[in-house]
C-alpha positions in Angstrom: 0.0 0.0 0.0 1.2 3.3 -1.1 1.1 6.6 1.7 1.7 9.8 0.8 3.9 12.0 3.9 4.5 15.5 4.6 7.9 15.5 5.4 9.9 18.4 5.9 14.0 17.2 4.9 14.7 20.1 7.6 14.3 23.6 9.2 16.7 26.1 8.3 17.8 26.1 11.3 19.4 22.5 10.6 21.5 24.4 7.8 19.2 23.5 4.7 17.9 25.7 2.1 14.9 24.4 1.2 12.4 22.0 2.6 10.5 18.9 0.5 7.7 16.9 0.4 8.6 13.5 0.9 6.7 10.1 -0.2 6.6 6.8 1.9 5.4 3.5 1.6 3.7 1.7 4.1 3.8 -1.7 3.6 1.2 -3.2 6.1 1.5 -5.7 9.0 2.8 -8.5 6.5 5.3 -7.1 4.9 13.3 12.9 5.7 28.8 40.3 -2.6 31.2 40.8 -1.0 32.6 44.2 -0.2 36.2 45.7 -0.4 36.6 48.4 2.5 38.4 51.2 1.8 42.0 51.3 2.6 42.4 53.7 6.2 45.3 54.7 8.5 43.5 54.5 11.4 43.8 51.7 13.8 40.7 49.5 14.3 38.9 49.7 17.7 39.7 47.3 20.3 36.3 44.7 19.7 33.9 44.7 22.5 33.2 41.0 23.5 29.5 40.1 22.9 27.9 39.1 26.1 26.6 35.2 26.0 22.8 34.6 24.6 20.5 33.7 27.9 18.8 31.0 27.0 14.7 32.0 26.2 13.9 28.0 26.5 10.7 27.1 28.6 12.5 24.9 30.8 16.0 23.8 32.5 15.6 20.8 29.7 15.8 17.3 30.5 18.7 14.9 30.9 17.7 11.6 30.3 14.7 10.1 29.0 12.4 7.4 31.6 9.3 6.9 29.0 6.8 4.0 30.5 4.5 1.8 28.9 4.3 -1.7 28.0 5.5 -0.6 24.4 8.4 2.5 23.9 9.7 3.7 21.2 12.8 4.9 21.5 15.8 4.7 18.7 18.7 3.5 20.2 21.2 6.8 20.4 18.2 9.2 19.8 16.8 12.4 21.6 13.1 11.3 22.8 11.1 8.4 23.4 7.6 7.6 23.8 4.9 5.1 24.4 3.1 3.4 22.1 -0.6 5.3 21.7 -3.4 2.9 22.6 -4.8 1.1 19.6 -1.8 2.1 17.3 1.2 -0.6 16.4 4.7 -0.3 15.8 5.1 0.7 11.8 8.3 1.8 11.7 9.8 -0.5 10.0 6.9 -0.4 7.5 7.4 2.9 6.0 10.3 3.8 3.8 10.8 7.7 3.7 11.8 8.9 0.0 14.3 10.9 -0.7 14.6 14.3 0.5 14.6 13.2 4.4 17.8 11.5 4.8 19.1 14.8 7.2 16.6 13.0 10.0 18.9 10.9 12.2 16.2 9.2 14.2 12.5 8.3 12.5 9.8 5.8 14.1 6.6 5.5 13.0 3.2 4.2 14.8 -0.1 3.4 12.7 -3.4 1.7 11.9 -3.6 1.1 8.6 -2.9 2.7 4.9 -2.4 6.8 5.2 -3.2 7.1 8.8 0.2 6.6 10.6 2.2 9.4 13.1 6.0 9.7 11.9 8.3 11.0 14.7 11.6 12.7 13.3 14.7 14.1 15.0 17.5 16.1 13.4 20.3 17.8 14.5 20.7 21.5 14.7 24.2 23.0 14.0 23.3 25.9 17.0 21.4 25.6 20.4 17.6 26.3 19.6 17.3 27.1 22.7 19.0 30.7 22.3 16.9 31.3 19.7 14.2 33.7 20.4 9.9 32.7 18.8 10.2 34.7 16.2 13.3 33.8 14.8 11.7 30.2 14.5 8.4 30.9 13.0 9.8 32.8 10.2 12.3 29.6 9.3 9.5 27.3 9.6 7.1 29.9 7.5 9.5 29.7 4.7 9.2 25.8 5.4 6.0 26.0 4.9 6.3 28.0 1.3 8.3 25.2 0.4 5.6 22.6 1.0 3.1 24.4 -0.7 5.0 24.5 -3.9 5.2 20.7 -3.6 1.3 20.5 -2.7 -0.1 21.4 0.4 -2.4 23.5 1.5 -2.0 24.9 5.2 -4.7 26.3 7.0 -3.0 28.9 8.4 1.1 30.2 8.3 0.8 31.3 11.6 2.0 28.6 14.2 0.1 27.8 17.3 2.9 27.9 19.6 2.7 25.6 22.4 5.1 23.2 24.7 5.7 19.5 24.2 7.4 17.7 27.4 7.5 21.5 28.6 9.9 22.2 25.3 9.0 24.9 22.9 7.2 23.5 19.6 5.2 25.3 16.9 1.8 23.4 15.6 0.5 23.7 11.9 -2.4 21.8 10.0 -2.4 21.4 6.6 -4.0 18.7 4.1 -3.0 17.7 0.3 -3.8 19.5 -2.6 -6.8 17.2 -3.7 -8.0 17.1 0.3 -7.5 12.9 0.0 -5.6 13.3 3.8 -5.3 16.0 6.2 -1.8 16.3 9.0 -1.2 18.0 12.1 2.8 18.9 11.8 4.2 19.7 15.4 7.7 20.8 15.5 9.4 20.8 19.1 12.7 22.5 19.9 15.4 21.5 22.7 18.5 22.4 22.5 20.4 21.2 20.0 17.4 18.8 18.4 14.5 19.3 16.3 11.7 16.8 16.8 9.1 17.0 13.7 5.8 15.4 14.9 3.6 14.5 11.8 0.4 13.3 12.1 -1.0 12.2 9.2 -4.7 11.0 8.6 -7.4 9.9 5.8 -9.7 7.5 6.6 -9.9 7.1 10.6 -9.0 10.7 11.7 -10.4 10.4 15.2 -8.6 7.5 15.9 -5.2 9.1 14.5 -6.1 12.9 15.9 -6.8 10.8 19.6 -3.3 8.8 19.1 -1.5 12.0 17.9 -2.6 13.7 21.6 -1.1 10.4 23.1 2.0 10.8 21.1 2.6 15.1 21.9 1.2 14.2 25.9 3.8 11.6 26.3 7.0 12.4 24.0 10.6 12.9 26.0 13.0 15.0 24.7 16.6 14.5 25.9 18.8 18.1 26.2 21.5 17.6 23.3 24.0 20.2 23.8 
């Protein structure tokens, strides 16, 4: 079975250009001028040092993960973890990202059946997020979002809902695809030195996925990577 995934390759914050839409397949319980100054005789002014950034994150962080639940996902080096929502399975070995999404270093997947699946990707951020102020973050993930719609989707609104997952700062979208065959709830949580990309995608049981997605977002641990 074929499933079609908003997946953002990464922010600009993770030093990409440009963002894509990315295609996976789910495969079923069987089977990412320069300037010349002018030439001067007068020495240059001693430099003043700039005083550190103070970090504008939401909380001290966390430094080690300690999800519970008879099944956790949690990719063996990775930055978060998380339970297994009720009535969702393990697929993440059952969807293959395309290409485009290779700069995600972790990516597991929980889902039901066909196009309704949550994808959880980390990347890694060349600079601490966590010195960078709201602003700063919304406009890198609006011209995110200009990318995506180029490739086919249509967002609801370019203005995040900014909220906290595991007390961290993350920015909430909704969009669906072009023909309006699936809708998805993109969630993108800063810590740090990570960026966890929540996608929840659903077509044909969207109170089941939108129930699983709250499990997902109420439970995910993120590990301070510094």
């Amino acid at each position: 079975m074929r499933l079609t995934v908003a997946l953002t390759a990464c922010l600009l914050l993770c030093g990409c250009t440009t963002a894509v839409a990315g295609q996976g397949t789910y495969l079923g319980p069987t089977t990412t001028q320069v300037t010349t100054a002018p030439p001067t005789t007068t020495a240059a002014p001693t430099p003043t040092p700039a005083p550190t950034p103070t970090p504008v994150r939401y909380d001290p962080g966390r430094r080690a993960l300690a999800c519970r639940g008879t099944q956790v996902l949690a990719p063996k080096g990775g930055p978060y973890c998380y339970p297994i929502p009720a009535g969702m399975r393990d697929a993440t070995g059952e969807v293959t990202l395309a290409a485009g999404t290779g700069a995600a270093r972790y990516v597991t997947a929980v889902g039901l059946a066909d196009r309704d699946v949550i994808v959880v990707l980390a990347y890694r951020t060349p600079s601490n997020t966590d010195l960078l102020p709201n602003a700063t973050i919304a406009g890198d993930l609006r011209k995110v979002l200009v990318s995506l719609t180029r490739a086919g989707f249509v967002f609801a609104s370019r203005t995040p809902k900014v909220t906290t997952v595991d007390r961290a700062r993350a920015f909430a979208y909704h969009a669906r695809s072009r023909d309006s065959s699936y809708q998805s709830d993109l969630t993108f949580v800063f810590r740090g030195r990570s960026q966890v990309e929540v996608l929840c995608q659903y077509a044909d049981q969207p109170a089941a996925v939108q129930r699983a997605c709250r499990q997902v977002l109420g439970t995910l641990q993120i590990r301070t990577v510094t």
